[in-house]
C-alpha positions in Angstrom: 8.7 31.3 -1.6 5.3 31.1 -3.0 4.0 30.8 -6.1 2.9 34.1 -7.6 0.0 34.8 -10.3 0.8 36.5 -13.7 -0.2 39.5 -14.2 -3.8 39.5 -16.1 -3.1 40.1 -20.0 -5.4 41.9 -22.0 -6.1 42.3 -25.6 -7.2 45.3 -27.4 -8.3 46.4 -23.5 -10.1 43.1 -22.7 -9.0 41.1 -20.0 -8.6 37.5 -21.0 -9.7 35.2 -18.1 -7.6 32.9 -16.3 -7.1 29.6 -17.4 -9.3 26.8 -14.9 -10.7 23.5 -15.2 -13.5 23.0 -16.9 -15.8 20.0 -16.4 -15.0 17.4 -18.4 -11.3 18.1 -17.4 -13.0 17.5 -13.8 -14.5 14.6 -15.2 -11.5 13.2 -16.6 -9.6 13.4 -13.4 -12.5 11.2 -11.4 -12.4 8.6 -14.0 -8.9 8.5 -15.1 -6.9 8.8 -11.6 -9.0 8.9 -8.9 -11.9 6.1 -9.6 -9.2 3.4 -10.4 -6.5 4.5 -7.2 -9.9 4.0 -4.9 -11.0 0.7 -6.5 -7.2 -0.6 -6.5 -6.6 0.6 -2.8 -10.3 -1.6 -2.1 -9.1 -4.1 -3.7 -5.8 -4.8 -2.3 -7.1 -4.0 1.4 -9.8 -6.4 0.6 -7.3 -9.0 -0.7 -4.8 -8.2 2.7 -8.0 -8.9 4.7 -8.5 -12.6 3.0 -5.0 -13.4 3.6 -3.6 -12.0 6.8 -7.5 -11.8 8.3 -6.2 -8.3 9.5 -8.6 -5.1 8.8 -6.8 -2.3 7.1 -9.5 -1.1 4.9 -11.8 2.0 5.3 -14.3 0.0 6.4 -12.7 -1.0 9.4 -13.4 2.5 10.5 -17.0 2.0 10.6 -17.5 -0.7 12.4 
């Protein structure tokens, strides 16, 4: 079972526009959620790399 749209409203014959995100709710996102996750998850792979000398970070990926 998916999920299903409304059904477009209007208002005295116009059709109102579905709601999306705009840019600074875009913005917001990035700086609020997933900027701090990324720096956190650096962090702590950096910090498992100090003290089990182990790579588990992205970077280990590249070479």
């Amino acid at each position: 079972m998916g999920l299903r749209k409304p059904p477009a409203q209007s208002v005295f014959g116009q059709t109102i526009p579905e709601p999306r995100f705009t840019g600074y709710a875009w913005w917001w996102i990035f700086t609020r959620v997933l900027l701090p996750v990324t720096v956190l998850g650096s962090v702590f792979d950096l910090a498992a790399q100090w003290l089990f000398g182990v790579c588990v970070g992205l970077w280990c990926l590249t070479g």
